[in-house]
N, C-alpha and C positions, 0 to 999 in steps of 0.2 A: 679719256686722257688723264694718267694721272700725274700731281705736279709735279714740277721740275724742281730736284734737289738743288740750293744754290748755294755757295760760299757765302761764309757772313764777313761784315764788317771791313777790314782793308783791304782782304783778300777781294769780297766781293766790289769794293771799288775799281778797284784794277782790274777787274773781267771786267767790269762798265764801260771805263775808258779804252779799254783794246777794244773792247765789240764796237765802240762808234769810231774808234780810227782804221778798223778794219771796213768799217758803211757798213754793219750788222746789226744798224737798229732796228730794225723789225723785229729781228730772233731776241734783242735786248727786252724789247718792252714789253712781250712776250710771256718771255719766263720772271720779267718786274710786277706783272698785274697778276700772273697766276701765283705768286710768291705774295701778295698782299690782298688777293679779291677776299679772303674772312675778314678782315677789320679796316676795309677800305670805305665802308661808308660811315662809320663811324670816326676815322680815322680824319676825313673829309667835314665832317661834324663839329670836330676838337678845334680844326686847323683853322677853320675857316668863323670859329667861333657861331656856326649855326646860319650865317649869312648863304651858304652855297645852295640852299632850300631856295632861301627869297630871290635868290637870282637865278634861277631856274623858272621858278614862276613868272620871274617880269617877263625874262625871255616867251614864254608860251603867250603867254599875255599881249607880249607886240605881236607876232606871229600873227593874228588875229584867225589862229586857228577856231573851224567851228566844226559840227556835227558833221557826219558825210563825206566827208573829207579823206584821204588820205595821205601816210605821216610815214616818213621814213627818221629815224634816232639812228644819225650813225655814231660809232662807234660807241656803241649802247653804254658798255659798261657795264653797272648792275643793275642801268634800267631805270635809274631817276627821271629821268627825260620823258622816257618812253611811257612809263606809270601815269605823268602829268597829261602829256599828249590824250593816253586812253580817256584821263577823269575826260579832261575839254570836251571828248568829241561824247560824251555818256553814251559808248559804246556802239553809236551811229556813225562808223567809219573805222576803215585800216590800220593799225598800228603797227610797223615793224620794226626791230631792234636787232642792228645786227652789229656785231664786234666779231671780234678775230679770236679772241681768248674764250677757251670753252668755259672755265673756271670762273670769269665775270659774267658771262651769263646761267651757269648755272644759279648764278647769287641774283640773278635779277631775274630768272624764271621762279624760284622759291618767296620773293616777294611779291610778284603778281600774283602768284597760287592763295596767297593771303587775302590780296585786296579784290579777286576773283575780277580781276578785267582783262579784255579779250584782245590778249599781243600776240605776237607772229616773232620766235628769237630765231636768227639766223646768224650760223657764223661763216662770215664772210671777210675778205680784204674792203676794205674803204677806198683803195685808191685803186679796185677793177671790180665796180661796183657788181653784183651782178642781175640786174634788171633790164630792160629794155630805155629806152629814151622815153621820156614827158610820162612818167607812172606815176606820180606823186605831187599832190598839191604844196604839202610842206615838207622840206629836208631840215634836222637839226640835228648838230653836232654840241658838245658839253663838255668845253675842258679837256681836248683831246688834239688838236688842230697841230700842235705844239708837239707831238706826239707821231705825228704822220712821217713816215721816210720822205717824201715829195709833197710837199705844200700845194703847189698849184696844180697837180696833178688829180690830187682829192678833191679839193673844192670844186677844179673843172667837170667832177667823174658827178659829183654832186649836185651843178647844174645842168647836166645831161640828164640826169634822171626827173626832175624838175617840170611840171606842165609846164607850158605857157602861160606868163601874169604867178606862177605861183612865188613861193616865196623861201631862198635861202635862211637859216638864222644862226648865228655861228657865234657860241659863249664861250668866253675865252677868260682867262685869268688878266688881270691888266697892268697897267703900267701908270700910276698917277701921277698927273702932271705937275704936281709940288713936289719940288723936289725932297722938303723936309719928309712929306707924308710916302714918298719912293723909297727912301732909303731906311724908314723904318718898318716900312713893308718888307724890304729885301731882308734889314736884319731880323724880322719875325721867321721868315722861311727858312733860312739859314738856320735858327738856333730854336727856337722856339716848336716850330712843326717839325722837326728833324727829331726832335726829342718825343714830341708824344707819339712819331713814328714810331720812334724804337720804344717806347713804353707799351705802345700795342701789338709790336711784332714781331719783337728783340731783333730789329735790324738797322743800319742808318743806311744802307747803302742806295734801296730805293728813292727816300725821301734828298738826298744829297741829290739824287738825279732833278727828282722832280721838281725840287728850290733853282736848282742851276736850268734845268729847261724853261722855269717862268720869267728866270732872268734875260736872259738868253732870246726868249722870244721877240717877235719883228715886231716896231712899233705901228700904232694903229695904219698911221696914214700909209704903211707899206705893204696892211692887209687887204686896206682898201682899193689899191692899187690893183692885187695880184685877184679879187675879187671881180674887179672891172676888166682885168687881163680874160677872164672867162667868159664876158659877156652877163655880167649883171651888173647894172647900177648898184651902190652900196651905200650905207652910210655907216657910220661909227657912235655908238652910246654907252658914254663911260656911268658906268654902275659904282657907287656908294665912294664916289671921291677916285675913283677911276680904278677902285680897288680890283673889280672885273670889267671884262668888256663885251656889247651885245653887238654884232655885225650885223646886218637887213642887210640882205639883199633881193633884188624882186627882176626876174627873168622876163625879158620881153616880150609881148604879145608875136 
């Protein structure tokens, strides 16, 4: 597949906004990741001031993922998740990562080829999962939830796949509960990662989405809810002053 030519700057804003007032966010975010998957993890690096490492780890770390196991990384990405998963389980267990965009996985197959550990990339939709019921010990998602055309549609597709006792884990960008330390998180996004966007890609138009989708997104207690709506108990853990957020959930025997 090769990528899709996109409009820059206001132009490209305005395809943004028609494509989600037309419900074409799939095709949006789409050709948004295939348009940014070369400088998106370093992009992720800048923005995040290097924090989006350690909170990937805490996240595997509750997981209480071990050896043997297997691990489904939805919407992979470029595979951070998925990398972490492999280290944990030292190669004694399933790894799969699958995203929809061929272009973010080809960037998370080219880093595992580095760290030589043994993943399975598939590209697949998130929210028509395509596995059978109870394949998987742990499901984790990273920064993408926010990202789904149907919320509770993926998460439910995600504890279908789910053994029994296993365990949802769903990283999310957050929403801090001071308000001083919220609003100067929102103005960081806005003006700050909007720029190193465009210094690494010559573009704002992505980055303007992806500040306005962190905004935008549901707060905890209404993730917990649509979490429980599927049939997991959940709980909610705000990461480094609520800067991100770790969801648990754990599927019923």
């Amino acid at each position: 597949m090769d990528p899709v030519t996109l409009s820059e700057s206001d132009q490209g804003q305005e395809t943004a906004h028609r494509a989600m007032a037309d419900g074409e966010k799939r095709l949006f975010i789409h050709r948004l990741f295939t348009a940014i998957a070369p400088r998106y993890d370093r992009f992720n690096r800048l923005a995040s001031l290097g924090l989006d490492q350690h909170w990937r780890g805490r996240a595997i770390a509750e997981s209480g993922l071990t050896g043997g196991m297997a691990v489904l990384d939805v919407c992979t990405g470029t595979g951070d998740l998925a990398l972490l998963c492999a280290q944990q389980t030292n190669g004694n267990g399933v790894v799969v990562g699958l995203d929809f965009n061929e272009a973010m996985l080809r960037s998370a197959a080219h880093k595992q080829q580095a760290k030589r550990l043994q993943i399975t990339w598939l590209q697949g939709d998130a929210e028509a999962l395509p596995f059978g019921s109870s394949r998987f010990d742990r499901v984790v998602i990273g920064f993408s939830t926010r990202n789904l055309s149907d919320l509770h549609t993926g998460l439910c597709e995600m504890v279908r796949v789910l053994k029994p006792t296993g365990e949802l884990v769903v990283l999310e960008t957050g929403r801090p509960s001071n308000h001083v330390v919220r609003i100067g998180y929102l103005a960081f996004l806005a003006t700050v990662a909007r720029l190193i966007g465009w210094a690494l890609t010559g573009r704002w138009w992505p980055f303007t989405y992806l500040a306005r989708s962190v905004k935008g997104f549901l707060p905890p207690d209404e993730v917990v809810a649509l979490l429980n709506a599927c049939g997991t108990p959940a709980h909610y853990v705000p990461l480094s002053c609520g800067l991100a957020s770790l969801y648990l959930a754990s599927k019923p025997a």
